[in-house]
C-alpha positions as CSV (number, residue, x, y, z in Angstrom):
1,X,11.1,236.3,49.3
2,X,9.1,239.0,51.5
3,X,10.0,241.6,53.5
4,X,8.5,243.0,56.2
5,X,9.6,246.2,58.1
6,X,9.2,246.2,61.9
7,X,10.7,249.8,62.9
8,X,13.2,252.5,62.4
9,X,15.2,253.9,65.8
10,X,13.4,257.1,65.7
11,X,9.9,255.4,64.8
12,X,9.6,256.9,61.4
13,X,9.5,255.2,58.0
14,X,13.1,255.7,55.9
15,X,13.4,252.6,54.0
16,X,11.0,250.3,51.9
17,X,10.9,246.7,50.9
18,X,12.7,247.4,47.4
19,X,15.8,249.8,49.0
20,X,16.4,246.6,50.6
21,X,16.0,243.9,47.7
22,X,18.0,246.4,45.3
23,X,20.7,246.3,48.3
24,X,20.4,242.7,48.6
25,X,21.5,242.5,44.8
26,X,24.8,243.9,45.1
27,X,27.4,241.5,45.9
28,X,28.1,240.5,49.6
29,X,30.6,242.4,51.0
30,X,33.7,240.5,52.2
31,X,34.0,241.1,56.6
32,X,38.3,240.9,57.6
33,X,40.4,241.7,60.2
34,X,42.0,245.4,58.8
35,X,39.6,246.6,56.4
36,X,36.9,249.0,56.2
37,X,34.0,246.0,57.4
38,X,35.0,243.8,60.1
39,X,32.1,241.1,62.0
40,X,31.4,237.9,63.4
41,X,31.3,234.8,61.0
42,X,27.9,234.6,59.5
43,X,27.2,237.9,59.7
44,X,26.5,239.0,55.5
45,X,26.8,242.4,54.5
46,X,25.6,244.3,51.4
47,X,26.8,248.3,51.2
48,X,25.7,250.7,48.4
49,X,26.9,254.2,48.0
50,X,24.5,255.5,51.0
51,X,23.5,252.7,52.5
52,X,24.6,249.1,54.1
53,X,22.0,246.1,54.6
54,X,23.3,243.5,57.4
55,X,21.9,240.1,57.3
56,X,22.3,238.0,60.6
57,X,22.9,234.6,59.0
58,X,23.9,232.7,62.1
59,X,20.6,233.1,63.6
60,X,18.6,230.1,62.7
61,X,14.8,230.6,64.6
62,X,11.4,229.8,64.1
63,X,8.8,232.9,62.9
64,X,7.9,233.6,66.7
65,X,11.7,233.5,67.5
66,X,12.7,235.7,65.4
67,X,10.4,238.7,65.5
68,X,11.1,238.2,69.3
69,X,14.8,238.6,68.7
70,X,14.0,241.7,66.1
71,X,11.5,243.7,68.3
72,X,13.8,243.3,71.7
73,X,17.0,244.6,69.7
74,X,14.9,247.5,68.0
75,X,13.8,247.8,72.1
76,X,17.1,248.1,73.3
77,X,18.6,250.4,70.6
78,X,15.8,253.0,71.2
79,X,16.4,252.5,74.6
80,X,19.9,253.1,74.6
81,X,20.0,256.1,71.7
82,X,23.3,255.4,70.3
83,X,22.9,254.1,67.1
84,X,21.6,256.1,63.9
85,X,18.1,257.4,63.9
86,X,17.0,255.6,60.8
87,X,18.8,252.4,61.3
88,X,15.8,249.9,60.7
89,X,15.2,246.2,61.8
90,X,13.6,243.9,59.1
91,X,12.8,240.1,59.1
92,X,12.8,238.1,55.3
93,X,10.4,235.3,54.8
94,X,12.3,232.9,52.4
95,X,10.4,230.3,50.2
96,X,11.1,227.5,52.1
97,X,9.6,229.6,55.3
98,X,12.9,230.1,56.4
99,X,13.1,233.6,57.9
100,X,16.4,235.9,58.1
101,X,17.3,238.5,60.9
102,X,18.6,242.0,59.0
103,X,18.7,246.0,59.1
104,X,19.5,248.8,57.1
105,X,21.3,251.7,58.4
106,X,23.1,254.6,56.4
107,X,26.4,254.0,55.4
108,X,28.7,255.5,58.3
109,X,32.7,255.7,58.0
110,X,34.5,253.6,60.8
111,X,36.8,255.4,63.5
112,X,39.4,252.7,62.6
113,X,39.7,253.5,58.7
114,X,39.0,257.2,59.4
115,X,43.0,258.0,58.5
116,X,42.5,256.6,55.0
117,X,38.9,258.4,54.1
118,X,39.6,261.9,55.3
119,X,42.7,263.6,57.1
120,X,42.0,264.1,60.6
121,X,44.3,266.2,62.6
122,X,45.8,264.5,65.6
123,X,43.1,266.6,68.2
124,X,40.0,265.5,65.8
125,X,41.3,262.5,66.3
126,X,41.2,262.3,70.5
127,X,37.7,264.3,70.3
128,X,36.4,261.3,68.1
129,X,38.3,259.0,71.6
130,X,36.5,261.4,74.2
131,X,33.1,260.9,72.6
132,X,33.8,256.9,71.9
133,X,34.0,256.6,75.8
134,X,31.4,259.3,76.6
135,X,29.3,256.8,75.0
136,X,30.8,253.8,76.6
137,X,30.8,254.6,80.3
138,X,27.2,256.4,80.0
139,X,25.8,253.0,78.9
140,X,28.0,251.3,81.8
141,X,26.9,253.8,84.5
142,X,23.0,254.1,83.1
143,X,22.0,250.1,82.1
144,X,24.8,248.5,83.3
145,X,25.9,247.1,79.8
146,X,29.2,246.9,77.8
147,X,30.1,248.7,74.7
148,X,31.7,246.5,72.0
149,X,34.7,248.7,72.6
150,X,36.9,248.4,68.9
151,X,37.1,251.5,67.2
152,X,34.9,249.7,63.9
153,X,32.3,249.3,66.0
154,X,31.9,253.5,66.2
155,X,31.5,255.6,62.4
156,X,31.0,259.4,61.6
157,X,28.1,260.5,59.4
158,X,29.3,263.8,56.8
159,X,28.0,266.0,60.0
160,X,30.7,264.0,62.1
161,X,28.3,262.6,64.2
162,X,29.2,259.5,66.0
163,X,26.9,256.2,66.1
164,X,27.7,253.2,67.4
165,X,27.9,250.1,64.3
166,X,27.6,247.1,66.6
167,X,23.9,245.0,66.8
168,X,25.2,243.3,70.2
169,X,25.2,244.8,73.5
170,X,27.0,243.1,76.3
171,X,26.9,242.5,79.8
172,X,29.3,245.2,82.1
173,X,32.3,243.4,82.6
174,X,33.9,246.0,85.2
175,X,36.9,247.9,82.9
176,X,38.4,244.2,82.6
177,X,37.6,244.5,78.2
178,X,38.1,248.2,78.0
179,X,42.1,247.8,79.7
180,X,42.4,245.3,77.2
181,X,41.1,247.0,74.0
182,X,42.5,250.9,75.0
183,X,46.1,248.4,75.0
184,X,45.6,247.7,71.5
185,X,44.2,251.5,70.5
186,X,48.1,252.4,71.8
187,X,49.8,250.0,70.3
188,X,48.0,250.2,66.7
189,X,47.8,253.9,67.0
190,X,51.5,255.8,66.7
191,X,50.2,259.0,66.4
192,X,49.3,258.9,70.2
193,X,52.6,260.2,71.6
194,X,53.3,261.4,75.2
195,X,52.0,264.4,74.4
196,X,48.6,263.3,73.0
197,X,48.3,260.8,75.4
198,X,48.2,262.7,78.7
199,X,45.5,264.7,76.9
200,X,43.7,261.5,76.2
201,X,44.1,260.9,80.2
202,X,42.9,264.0,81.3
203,X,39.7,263.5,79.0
204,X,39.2,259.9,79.8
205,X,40.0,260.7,84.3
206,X,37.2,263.3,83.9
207,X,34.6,260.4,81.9
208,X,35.3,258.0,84.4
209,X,35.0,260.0,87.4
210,X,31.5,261.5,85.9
211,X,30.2,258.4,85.1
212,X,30.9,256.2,88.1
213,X,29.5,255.9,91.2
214,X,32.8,254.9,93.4
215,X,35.5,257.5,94.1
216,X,38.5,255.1,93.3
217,X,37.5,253.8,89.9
218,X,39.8,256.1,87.9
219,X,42.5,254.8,90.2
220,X,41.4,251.2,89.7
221,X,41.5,250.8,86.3
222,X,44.9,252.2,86.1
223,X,45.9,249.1,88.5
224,X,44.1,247.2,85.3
225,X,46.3,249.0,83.2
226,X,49.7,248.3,84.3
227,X,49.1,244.7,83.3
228,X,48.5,245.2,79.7
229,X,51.6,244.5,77.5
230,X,53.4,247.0,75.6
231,X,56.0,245.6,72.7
232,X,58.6,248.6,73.3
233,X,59.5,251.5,75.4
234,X,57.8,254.0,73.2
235,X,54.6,252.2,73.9
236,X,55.3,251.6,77.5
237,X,55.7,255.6,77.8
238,X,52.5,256.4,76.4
239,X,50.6,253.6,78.1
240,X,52.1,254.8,81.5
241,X,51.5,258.7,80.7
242,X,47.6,257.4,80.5
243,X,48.3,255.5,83.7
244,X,49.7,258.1,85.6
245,X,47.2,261.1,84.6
246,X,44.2,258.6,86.2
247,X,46.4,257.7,89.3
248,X,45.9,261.7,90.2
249,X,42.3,261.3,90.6
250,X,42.0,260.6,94.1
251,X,43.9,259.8,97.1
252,X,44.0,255.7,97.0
253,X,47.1,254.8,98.4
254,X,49.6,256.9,101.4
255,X,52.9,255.8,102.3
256,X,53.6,255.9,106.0
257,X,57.5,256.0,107.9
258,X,56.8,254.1,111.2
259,X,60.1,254.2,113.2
260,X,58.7,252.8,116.6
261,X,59.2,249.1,117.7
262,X,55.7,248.6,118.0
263,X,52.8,249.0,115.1
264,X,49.2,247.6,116.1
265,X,47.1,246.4,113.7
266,X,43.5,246.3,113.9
267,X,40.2,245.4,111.2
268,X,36.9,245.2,111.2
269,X,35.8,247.3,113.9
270,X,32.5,246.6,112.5
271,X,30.4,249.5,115.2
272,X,31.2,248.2,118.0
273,X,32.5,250.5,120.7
274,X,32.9,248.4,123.8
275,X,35.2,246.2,121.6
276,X,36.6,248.9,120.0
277,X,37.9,250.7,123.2
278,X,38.9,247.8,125.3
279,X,41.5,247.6,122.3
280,X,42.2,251.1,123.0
281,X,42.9,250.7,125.9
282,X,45.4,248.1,126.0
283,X,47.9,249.9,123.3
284,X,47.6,253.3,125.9
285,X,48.6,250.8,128.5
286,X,51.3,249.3,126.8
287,X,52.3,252.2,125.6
288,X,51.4,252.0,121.7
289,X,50.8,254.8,119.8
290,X,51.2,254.3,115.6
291,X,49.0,251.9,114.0
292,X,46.6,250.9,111.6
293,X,42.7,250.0,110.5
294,X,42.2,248.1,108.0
295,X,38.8,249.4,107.2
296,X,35.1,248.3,107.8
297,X,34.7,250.5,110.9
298,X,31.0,250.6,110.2
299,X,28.4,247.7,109.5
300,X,26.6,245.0,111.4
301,X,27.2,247.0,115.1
302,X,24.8,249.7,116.9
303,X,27.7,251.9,117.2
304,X,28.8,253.9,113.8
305,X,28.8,257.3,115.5
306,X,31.2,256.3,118.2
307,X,33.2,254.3,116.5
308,X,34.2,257.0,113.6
309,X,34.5,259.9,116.5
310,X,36.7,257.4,118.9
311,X,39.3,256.7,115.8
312,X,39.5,260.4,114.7
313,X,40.7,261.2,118.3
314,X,43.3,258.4,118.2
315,X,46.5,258.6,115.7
316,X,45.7,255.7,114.3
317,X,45.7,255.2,110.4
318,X,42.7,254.4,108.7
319,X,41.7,252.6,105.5
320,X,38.2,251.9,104.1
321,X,36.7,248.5,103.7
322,X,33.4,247.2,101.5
323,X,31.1,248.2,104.5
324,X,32.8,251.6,104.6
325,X,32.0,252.0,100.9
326,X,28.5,251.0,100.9
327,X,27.2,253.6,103.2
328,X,29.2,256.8,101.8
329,X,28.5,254.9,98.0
330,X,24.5,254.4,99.0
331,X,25.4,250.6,97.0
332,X,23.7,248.3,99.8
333,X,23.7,245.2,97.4
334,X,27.4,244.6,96.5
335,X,29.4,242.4,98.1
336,X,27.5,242.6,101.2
337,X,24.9,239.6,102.2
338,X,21.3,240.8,102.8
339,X,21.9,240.9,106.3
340,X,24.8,243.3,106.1
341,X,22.6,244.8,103.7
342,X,20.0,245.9,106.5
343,X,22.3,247.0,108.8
344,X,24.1,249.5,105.8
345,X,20.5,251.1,105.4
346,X,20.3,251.5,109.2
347,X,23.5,253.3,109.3
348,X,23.4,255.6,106.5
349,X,20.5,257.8,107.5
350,X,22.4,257.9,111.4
351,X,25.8,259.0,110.0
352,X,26.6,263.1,110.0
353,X,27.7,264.9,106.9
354,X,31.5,265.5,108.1
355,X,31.1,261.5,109.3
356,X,30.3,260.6,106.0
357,X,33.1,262.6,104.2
358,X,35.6,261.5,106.5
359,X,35.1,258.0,105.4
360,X,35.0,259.0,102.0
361,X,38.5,260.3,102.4
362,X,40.1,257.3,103.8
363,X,42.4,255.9,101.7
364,X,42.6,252.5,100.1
365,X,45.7,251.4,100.8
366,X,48.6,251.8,102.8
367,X,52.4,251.7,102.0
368,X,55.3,251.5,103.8
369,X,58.0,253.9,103.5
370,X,60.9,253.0,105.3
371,X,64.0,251.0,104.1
372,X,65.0,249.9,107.8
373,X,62.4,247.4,108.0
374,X,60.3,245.2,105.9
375,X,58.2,246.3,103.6
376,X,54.2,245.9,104.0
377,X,50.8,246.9,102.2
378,X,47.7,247.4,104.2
379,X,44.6,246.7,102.6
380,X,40.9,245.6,103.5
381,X,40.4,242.8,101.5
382,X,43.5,241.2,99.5
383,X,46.1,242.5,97.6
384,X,45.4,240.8,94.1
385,X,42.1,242.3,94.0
386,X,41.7,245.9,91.8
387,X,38.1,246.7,94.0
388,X,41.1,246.7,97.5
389,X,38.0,245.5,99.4
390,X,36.1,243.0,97.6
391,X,38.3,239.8,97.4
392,X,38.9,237.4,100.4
393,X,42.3,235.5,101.6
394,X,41.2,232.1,102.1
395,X,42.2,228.7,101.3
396,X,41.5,229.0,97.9
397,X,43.2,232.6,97.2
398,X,46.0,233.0,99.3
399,X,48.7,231.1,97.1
400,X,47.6,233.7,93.8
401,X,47.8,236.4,96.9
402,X,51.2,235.3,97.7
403,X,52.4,234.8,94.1
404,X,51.2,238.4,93.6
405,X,53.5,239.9,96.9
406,X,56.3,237.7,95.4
407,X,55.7,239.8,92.2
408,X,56.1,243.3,93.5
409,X,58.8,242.2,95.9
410,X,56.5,242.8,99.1
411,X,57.1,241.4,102.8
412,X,54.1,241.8,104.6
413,X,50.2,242.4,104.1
414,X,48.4,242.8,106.8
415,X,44.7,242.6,105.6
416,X,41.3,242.5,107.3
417,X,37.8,240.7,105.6
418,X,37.9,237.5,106.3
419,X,37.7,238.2,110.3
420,X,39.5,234.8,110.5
421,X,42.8,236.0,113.0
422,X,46.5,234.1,111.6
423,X,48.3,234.3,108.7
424,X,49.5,232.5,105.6
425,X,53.2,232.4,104.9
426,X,56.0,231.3,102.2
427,X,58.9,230.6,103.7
428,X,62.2,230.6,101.9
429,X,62.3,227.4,100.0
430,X,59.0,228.6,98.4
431,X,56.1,226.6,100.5
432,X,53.1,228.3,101.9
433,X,51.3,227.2,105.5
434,X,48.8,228.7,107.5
435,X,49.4,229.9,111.1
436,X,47.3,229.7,113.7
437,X,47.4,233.0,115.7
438,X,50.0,232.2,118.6
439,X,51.4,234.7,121.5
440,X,54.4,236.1,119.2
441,X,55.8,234.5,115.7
442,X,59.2,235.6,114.2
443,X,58.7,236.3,110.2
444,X,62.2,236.1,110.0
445,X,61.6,232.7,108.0
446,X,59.3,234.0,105.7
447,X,59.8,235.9,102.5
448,X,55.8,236.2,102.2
449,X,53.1,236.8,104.8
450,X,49.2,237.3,104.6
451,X,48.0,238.9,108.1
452,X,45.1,239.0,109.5
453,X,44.7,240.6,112.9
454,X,40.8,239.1,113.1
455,X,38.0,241.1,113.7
456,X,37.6,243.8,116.4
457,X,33.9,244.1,116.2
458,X,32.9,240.2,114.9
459,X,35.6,237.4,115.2
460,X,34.7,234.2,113.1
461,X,36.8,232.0,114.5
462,X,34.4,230.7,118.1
463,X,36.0,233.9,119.6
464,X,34.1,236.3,121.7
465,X,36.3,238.9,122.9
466,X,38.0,240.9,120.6
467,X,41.2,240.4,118.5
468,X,43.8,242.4,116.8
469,X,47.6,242.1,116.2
470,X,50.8,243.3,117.0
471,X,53.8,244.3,114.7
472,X,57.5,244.5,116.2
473,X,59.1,245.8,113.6
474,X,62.6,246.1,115.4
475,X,62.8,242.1,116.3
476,X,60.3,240.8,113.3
477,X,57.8,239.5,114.6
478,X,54.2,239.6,114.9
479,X,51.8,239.2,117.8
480,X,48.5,238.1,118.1
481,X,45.6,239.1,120.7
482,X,42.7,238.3,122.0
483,X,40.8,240.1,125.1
484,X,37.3,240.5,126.6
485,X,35.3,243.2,126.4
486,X,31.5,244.2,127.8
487,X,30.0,242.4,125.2
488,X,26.4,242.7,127.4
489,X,26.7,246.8,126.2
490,X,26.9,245.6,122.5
491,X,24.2,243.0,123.0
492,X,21.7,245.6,124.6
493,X,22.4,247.8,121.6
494,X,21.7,245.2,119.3
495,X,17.9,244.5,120.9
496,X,17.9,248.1,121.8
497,X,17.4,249.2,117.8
498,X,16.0,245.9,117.0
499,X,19.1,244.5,114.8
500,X,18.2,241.1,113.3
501,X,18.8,238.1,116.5
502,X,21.3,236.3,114.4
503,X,23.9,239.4,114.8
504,X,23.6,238.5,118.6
505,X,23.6,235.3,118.3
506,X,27.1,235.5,116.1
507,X,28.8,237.7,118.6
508,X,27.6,235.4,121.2
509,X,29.3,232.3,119.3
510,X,32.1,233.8,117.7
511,X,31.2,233.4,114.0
């Protein structure tokens, strides 16, 4: 057997070739589910008094394979700086010219048996929780990677340092593992009470609103949260004491009393003014003054400046959409195509400071708030989806949409995104349709309706005007609408700043 050393984290030399073989001696060290090692099958491991030696058995490669697969991970873990300085990678020649994967790392004590090595105070105990996820979400914000997120995967040197254990770095999974695992730290963990919990909130609010790049991410993965099961009230209070200290990170959601007849609902104004005020116009001349924007007011159009200016003088509602996000978020590549791409970049620079912040203070949602009528959710893109602006009701979504109003007992949701102007309904006897946009359409059939007013600034559906929607709350029933508008203004705008054809081309064609 030979062993050859390919490199410490920090670059220096702490172990030799017979530290190892001595450690290789001592019996293998049995991995389980609540004790002081836990790992993958095949993983062998070999602990002395100061040290612990972990063999990658399930890797099978060939000699170029595997100092491949050794020099990348020694890569990545000086990259990423969490691990212990002195943890070294290693590759064994066998006999039979088999080679094994291993390294050597001092012996560190687990977060998760910390209670029976050393008493910790309950505050030692949520410092060692704040530092876990300073960890966590500085890896997810910097390389876009995942944490292994179990408390064994973290240990404590005798300085109480922290390291993380794991060899395996995973790809960022957007908080869906990290709602999952902090369910099991409070249910496996009773000393986190109500107290010690909204602690534990306020710590993890401030890591997550360092750490990411979009405003509403605390607020998000509280939505995540209040899916995770709790097995008793206790439990349920702590998890929703974690839950509520992240929903008071930022204004995501507004309810709004409406008592007039009449509530307009427009989307996607998408920077187009001549659409946007011919639309205008017709609520002042029918007399309609409360409403609502589903978002997307910027993107694709010529006209960002006048679009934002002409709804702040109106008392309209507004709520951000995707587009929206991209330019005050600077994150041009996310759910956006590469044309809508371009046309983000060419907006940012345009918009004004107080432009910019005003769109970053639009909420995400809106909520009604009246017991006289139905109740309704306004969002920009569907109301299963945590991001609010990301997810699309189509033909393939709107029955897990609908199951999901069902759920939380909702009437209405009038959402924008698709651009595609009807609505999906369930109707009493539990069946879902589509509706093509028609004149005026009583709900009173319906326990369940999807929305969509279509697009202001870019209707989909062979459309050129513009289209938006009509509530009457009084009589139940929704109206849709469609109008012309100087589309020639917007099509000048378009060639004036030299927007890509096919913009003008899909306004021209109504897709």
């Amino acid at each position: 057997m030979k062993i050859e050393i390919i490199g410490a984290i920090d670059g220096s030399l702490h172990y030799d070739s017979l530290q190892i073989s001595r450690l290789l001696e001592e019996d293998q060290t049995i991995l389980n589910y609540g004790t002081t090692f836990m790992g993958r099958p095949g993983t062998q491991l070999h602990t002395g008094a100061n040290d612990v030696v972990k063999l990658r058995a399930e890797l099978d490669l060939n000699e170029d394979k595997t100092h491949d697969f050794v020099r990348y991970a020694l890569q990545q873990e000086q990259k990423l700086k969490l691990h212990h300085p002195h943890k070294t990678w290693f590759v064994i020649e066998l006999d039979n010219h088999k080679f094994k994967i291993g390294n050597i790392c001092p012996r560190l004590i687990p977060l998760h048996t910390l209670e029976q090595t050393k008493p910790t105070d309950i505050s030692k105990k949520v410092a060692y929780l704040k530092q876990v996820y300073h960890y966590y979400f500085s890896t997810a914000s910097h390389f876009n990677l995942r944490l292994d997120e179990g408390l064994s995967n973290f240990g404590i040197d005798k300085n109480d340092t922290l390291y993380y254990l794991d060899d395996d770095i995973y790809s960022w999974d957007n908080f869906i593992s990290f709602t999952h695992i902090l369910g099991v730290l409070i249910r496996n963990n009773q000393w986190l009470d109500e107290h010690y919990a909204q602690k534990f909130g306020i710590e993890l609010q401030q890591l997550i609103s360092n750490f990411s790049k979009e405003s509403h991410t605390c607020y998000r993965v509280a939505r995540l949260l209040r899916d995770i099961f709790m097995p008793d009230n206790d439990r349920k209070l702590v998890l929703n004491t974690i839950i509520k200290q992240l929903e008071q990170s930022k204004v995501v959601t507004k309810k709004l009393k409406v008592t007039a007849d009449c509530l307009a609902i427009l989307a996607d104004v998408h920077a187009n003014i001549p659409a946007l005020e011919a639309v205008l116009d017709y609520l002042q001349q029918h007399n309609i003054t409360h409403g609502i924007v589903l978002g997307d007011i910027v993107g694709y159009g010529p006209h960002p400046n006048e679009c934002i200016k002409r709804l702040q003088q109106t008392e309209l509602m507004v709520i951000k959409g995707n587009h929206d996000h991209a330019v005050i978020s600077g994150n041009t590549k996310r759910g956006i195509s590469s044309i809508a791409s371009w046309c983000i970049e060419w907006t940012i620079p345009r918009l004004s400071i107080d432009e910019k912040k005003w769109l970053t203070e639009l909420p995400l949602e809106l909520n009604s708030d009246d017991n006289d009528f139905k109740s309704w959710r306004a969002v920009h893109g569907s109301p299963i989806d945590p991001n609010y602006f990301y997810a699309y009701v189509y033909q393939m979504t709107y029955e897990q949409n609908l199951d999901e109003m069902e759920k939380q007992q909702l009437d209405l949701c009038f959402h924008g995104h698709s651009h595609i102007q009807g609505m999906y309904v369930r109707d009493e006897l539990g069946q879902d349709k589509f509706l093509n946009p028609t004149a005026k359409t009583s709900l009173a059939n319906y326990n369940h309706a999807l929305i969509c007013p279509g697009s202001i600034g870019q209707p989909r559906n062979g459309c050129t005007g513009t289209q938006f929607a009509i509530y009457h709350q009084h009589t139940d029933e929704i109206q849709f609408i469609s109008i012309n508008y100087e589309i020639d203004k917007t099509l000048a705008d378009l060639q004036k700043y030299e927007f890509p054809a096919m913009l003008a081309e899909r306004l021209q064609r109504g897709e």
